[in-house]
Every structure is written in structure tokens, then in C-alpha cells.
N, C-alpha and C positions, 0 to 999 in steps of 0.2 A: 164216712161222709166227707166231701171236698167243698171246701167255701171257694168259687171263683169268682174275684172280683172284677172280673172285665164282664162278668155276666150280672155281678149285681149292679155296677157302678158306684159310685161314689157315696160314702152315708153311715150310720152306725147300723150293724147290725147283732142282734140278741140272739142268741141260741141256748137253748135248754138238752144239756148233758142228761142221760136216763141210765142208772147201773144198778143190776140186779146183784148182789154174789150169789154164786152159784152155789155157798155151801150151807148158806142158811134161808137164802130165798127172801133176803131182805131187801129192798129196792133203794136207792138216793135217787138226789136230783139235785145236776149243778147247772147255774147257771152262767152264762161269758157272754162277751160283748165284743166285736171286732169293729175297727173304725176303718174304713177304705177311704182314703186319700184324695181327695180333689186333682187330676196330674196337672201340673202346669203347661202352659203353651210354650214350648220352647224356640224361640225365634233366632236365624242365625242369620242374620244379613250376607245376600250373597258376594263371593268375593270376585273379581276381576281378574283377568289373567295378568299376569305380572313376571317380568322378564328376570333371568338367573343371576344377575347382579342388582334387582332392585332391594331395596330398604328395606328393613324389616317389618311385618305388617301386625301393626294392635288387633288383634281378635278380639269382637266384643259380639255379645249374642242377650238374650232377656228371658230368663228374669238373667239378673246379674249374679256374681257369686260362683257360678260353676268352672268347668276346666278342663279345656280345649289338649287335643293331645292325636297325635298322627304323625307323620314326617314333616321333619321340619322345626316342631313346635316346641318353644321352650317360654316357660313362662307366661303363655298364654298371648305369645309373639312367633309369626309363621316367617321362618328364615329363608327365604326363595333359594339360596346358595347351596346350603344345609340340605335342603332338600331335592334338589336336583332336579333336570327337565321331567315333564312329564306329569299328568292329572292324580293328583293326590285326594285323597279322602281324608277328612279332617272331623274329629269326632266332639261334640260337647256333652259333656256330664253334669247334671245338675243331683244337687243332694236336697231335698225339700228340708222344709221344720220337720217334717213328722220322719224323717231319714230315709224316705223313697227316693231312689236313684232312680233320675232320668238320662234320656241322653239322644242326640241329634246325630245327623252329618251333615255336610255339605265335602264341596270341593274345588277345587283350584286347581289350575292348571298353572305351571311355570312354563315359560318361552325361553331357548334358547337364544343369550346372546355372541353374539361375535366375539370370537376370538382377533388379539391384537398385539403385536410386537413390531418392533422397528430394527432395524438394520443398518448399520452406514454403513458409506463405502469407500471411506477414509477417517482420520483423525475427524476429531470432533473440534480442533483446534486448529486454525488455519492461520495466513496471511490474507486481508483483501485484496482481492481480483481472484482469489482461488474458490473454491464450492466445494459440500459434500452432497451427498444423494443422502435420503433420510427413503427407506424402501419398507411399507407394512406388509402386513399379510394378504395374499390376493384371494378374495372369496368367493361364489358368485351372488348376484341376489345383497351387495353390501354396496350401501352408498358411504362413498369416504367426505373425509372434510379434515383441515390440519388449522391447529392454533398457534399463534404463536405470543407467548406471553398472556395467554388466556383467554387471547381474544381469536374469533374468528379470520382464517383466511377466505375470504367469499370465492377469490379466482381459480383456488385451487383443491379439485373435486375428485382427484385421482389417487393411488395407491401409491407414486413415488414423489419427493419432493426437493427439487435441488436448492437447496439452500446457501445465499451469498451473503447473509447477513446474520449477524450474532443474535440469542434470543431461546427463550425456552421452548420447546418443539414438542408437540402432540400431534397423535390422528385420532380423529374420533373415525367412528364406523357404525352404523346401524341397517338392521333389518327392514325391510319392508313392515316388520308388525309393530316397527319404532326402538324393539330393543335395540342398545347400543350400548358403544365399549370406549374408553377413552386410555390410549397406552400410558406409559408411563415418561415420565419429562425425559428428554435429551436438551443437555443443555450443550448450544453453540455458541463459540467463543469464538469472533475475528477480528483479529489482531492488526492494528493501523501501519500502514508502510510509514518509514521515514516522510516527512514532508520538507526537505531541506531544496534551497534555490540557490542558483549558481554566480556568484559576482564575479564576473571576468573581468582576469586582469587587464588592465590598458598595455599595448605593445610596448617593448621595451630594446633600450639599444644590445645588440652581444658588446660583450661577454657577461652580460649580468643575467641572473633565473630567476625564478620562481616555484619558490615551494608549495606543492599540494594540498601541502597537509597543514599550512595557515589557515587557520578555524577564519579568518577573516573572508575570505574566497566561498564561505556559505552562510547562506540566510536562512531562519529558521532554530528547532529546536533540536539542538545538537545531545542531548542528556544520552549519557549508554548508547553514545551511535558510533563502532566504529566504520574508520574509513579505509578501502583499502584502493590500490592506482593499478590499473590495467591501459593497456596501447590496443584491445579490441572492445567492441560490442558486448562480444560473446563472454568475455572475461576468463578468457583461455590463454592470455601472456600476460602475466604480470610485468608490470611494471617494478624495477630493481630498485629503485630510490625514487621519492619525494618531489628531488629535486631537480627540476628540467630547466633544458639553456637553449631546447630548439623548438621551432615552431613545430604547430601542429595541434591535432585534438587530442585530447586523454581523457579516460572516462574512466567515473569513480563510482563505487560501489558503497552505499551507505547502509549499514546494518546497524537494527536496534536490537535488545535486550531478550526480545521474540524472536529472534534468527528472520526478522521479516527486511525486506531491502530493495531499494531503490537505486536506479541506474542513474548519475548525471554524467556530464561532459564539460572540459573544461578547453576554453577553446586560449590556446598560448600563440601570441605573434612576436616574433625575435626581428628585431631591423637589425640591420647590418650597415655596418662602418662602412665609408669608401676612401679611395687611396688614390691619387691620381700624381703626374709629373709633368711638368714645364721645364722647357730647355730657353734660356736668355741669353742673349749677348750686350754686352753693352761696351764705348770706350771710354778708356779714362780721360778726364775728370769725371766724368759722368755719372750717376748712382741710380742704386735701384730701388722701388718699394717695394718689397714685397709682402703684400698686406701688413702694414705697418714697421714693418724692418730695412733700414737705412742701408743698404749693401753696395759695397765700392769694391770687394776683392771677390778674384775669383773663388769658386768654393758651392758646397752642396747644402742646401738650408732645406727646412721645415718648415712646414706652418698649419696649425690645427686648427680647422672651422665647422661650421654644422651644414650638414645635406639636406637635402631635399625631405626627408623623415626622419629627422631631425637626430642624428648620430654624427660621430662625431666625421667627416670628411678629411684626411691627412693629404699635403699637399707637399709634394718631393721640387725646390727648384734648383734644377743644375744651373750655377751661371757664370758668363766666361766673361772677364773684361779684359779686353782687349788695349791695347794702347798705340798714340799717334806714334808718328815717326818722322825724322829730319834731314837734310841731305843739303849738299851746299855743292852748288857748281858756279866754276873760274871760264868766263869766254871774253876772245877780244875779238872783233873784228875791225875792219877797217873804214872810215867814213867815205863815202856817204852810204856803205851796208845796212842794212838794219838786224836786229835779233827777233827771231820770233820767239818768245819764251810762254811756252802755253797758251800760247793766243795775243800776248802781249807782244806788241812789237815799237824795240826800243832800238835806239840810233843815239844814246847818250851814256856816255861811261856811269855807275853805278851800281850799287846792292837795291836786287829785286828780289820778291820773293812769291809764290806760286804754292796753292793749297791743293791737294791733288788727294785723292780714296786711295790708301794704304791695299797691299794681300789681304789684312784682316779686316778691312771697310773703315778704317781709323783717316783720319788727316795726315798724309803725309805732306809736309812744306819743306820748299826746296827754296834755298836762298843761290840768287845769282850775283857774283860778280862778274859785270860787264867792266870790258874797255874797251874805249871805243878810240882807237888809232887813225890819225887823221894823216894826208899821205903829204910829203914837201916836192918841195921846187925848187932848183938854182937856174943862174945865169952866170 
């Protein structure tokens, strides 16, 4: 005989055992009881599809107490990861009081999410005014987005990202069905140029310089900055020493502790001495000043004053002194004659004397003795 209980359903039921033995023809009778199980309603709330990097998902179902088991499933937690894309069947067992095993399915689909990696396309450590490229994966069907520091960049919705400023670097990427991928940080480092300002010297007389490398000559914060002196732009001739004595511009190269560097200029003006000479004559007694200097003899003097831009002016005088000169002339003539004597005209015995311009333009005086001869008569 077979007892089936999806035909009795649920309830006790009494059955009466009947045994003959065959060898005496004696008969028993037993009697049993089977009890069928009430089955529970086993409820599995259905799940949602859920992308291959989402969270892990509490499975719960009613009555409570049973145990969930399929790909994926540990502990009665469905691992989207674990269990890869693709519709899974997911099984619930339930063990009753009376030890009847039930059991459900349902199932889940997991969505494939985007795949994500970043690239540069240089150090990750720069100077500012330089960039790198930050390049993800190009997918189709993937909308990009990049963080920086956590937060969203709104402007920028594409797969490469040229980056000028320091900060921590993400792309997020997602599907059309919402799954999405977020890479892994790149951190950017940009490192500050020098910030130093140029105090130019005030021009100066030759033969004096100016040193380059007088921390005085910049403003700013000098810490770990060296400096070095180039005569181009390009910083392709160095400059040999420090110290310069000619006009012109020099340009200097400032580097910090980051090999990061900044161009200035330093702009040098040299004035120049002037030298000039003056030719004098004078006659003696006569004296000269020459800017302050009392000069009576001949001879080559000096004298040092300031120019026009204010260096020193050297002043060479050659100067010639000259002297009068004297002469004496004896005339007689006869009365009533007269003497012309440079314009003087005498008719009387005497010493006359007459100033006349020497060969060298001095005074030359001429003293005359006249006599003056008067003529006789006899009878």
C-alpha cells in the first residue's frame, strides 16, 4: 500500500496493519498513525537587478530561519561580484518544526558594469604652466564624469582630462542601465615656480659693478632657490662670473628645490667718465683760475668735476704764460723837427716811453731818449 500525502493533504491519518502467518494461520492487527504537515507559504521578496560591483544584498524571505544558497550566496548574502553577470537562480530552503524541507527560487540578474583605468601621459608631478593628460578607457554606450578631490567636475564629460592643477583624480563611468565604475585615485602634484621680483640697480659711474648674485637685487622668497647668470633668453651662454662692469641686460634663472624655475632680467646701466682739454695763454703778471687753482707758470694741470650723469668729468689745462718785454731807443733830432714816437709827436729833449703787443701779445715798452738839437748863429 503507498500513503500519498499531496493526495491526502494535510491531518492525521490512522491506518490498521492486517498479518496473517502463514505457518499457523494466526492473524494480528497493528495499528499507526501518520501526521502530514501543514506546508508553509514560502515568500521570497523579489530582487532587482543589481550591477557587478554593487553591495552586497541581505536575502530575507518568510517564514524566517531558512537558507538561501545558489551563486553568489554566502551566508545568506547575494555577492553580485562573486557571482558574475548574468540571471542566477537563487534557492530558499526552509526546514519546518515537524523537519519537512521546503524550498523556493527566485532570481536575479546582475548588470554588467564598466570597466575603468587611467593613463597619463607624463609624470604625475610637474611645474605650473605645465599639464598631464589623465586618458580612461574608451567604451561605447558609457557616460564619463571626473572628480577631483571628491567632488564632481560638471564641465568635464569626456574620456581624457588635461589637468593644470594639483589634486586627487578620478573618472567615474556609467551605463545607460546606471551601473557605474569609479577608477582608482591618481594623485596630482604641481609644484609652484619661484616667485622672486627684480630690484634694479640705479646706474652707476665705470669703473665700479655690480654683483648678480646680491640676494639684495631680489624680492621675495629666496629659501632652496638657486640662481644662476646667462647673457640670452634662451639660457644657452652662460654667463662666466657674477660680476659685471658693462651695461646691458642679464637674465637669471631661479630654481627651487623642485627643479621648477623662473626667468628674470636684470637690467645694468654703466655711465662713463668724460675727459676733456683746454689750451690757455696768459701774460705775466697775470694768473689763472682754473677751477679753483691760482696758476702763474707755465705747465699742464688737472682738475676733476662731475658730468652731465653725474661721473666724474677730468679736465686736462695746457697753459702757456707768456711775458712782456722792454727795449729802449736814443734819437736826436734837430729843432724845430719833431719825433713821431708811436703816434706821439715830440719836439722836446726827453725819456718817453710807448706800450706796444709783443710776438707773444704781451706788452712790449719801449723807452725813448730824445734830444732835441737846436741849430746856432753867428755874426
Amino acid at each position: 500500500s503507498i500513503f500519498n500525502p499531496q493526495t491526502t493533504g494535510p491531518g492525521v491519518f490512522f491506518y490498521t496493519y492486517h498479518f496473517t502467518n502463514p505457518l499457523n494461520g494466526c492473524a494480528s492487527v497493528a495499528l499507526g498513525q501518520i501526521r502530514v504537515d501543514t506546508p508553509p507559504q514560502l515568500v521570497v521578496p523579489p530582487i532587482a537587478s543589481v550591477c557587478r560591483k554593487s553591495a552586497p544584498i541581505n536575502l530575507t524571505a518568510t517564514p524566517v530561519g531558512g537558507v538561501f544558497s545558489g551563486p553568489g550566496i554566502v551566508s545568506n548574502r547575494f555577492f553580485p561580484a562573486q557571482a558574475g553577470v548574468g540571471i542566477h537562480v537563487l534557492t530558499y530552503t526552509y526546514t519546518s518544526a515537524a523537519g519537512c524541507i521546503y524550498s523556493t527560487t527566485t532570481s536575479v540578474e546582475v548588470l554588467p558594469t564598466p570597466s575603468v583605468a587611467l593613463a597619463l601621459s607624463g609624470p604625475s608631478s610637474f611645474c605650473r604652466g605645465n599639464s598631464v593628460t589623465l586618458s580612461g578607457t574608451i567604451q561605447s554606450g558609457v557616460a564619463y564624469s571626473w572628480l577631483r578631490n571628491g567632488i564632481v567636475m560638471p564641465t568635464d564629460t569626456v574620456s581624457s582630462l588635461t589637468v593644470f592643477e594639483g589634486g586627487i583624480y578620478q573618472m567615474r563611468t556609467v551605463f545607460a542601465t546606471g551601473c557605474a565604475d569609479t577608477s582608482a585615485p591618481i594623485a596630482v602634484t604641481v609644484y609652484d615656480l619661484p616667485s622672486l621680483t627684480v630690484n634694479h640697480p640705479a646706474p652707476f659711474c665705470s669703473p665700479l659693478s655690480v654683483n648678480l648674485s646680491d640676494l639684495s637685487l631680489y624680492s621675495g622668497d629666496l629659501t632652496g632657490v638657486q640662481l644662476s647668470f646667462w647673457l640670452d633668453s634662451l639660457t644657452t651662454q652662460p654667463l662666466m662670473q657674477s660680476v659685471v662692469s658693462a651695461s646691458g641686460r642679464y637674465f637669471v634663472r631661479a630654481e627651487n628645490v623642485n627643479g621648477c624655475r623662473q626667468l628674470l632680467w636684470v637690467d645694468v646701466g654703466v655711465l662713463l667718465p668724460s675727459t676733456s682739454s683746454r689750451l690757455a695763454t696768459i701774460c705775466a703778471p697775470a694768473t689763472y683760475d682754473f677751477n679753483g687753482q691760482i696758476l702763474a707758470s707755465t705747465g699742464t694741470y688737472t682738475s676733476t668735476l662731475i658730468n652731465a650723469v653725474g661721473c666724474d668729468s677730468l679736465i686736462t689745462l695746457n697753459l702757456t704764460v707768456n711775458h712782456p718785454t722792454s727795449s729802449s731807443i736814443t734819437a736826436s733830432i734837430c729843432a724845430p723837427a719833431t719825433y713821431d714816437f708811436n703816434g706821439q709827436i715830440l719836439a722836446s729833449t726827453g725819456t718817453y716811453t710807448s706800450t706796444l703787443i709783443n710776438a707773444v701779445g704781451c706788452d712790449s715798452v719801449v723807452m725813448l731818449n730824445l734830444t732835441v738839437n737846436h741849430p746856432t748863429s753867428s755874426s
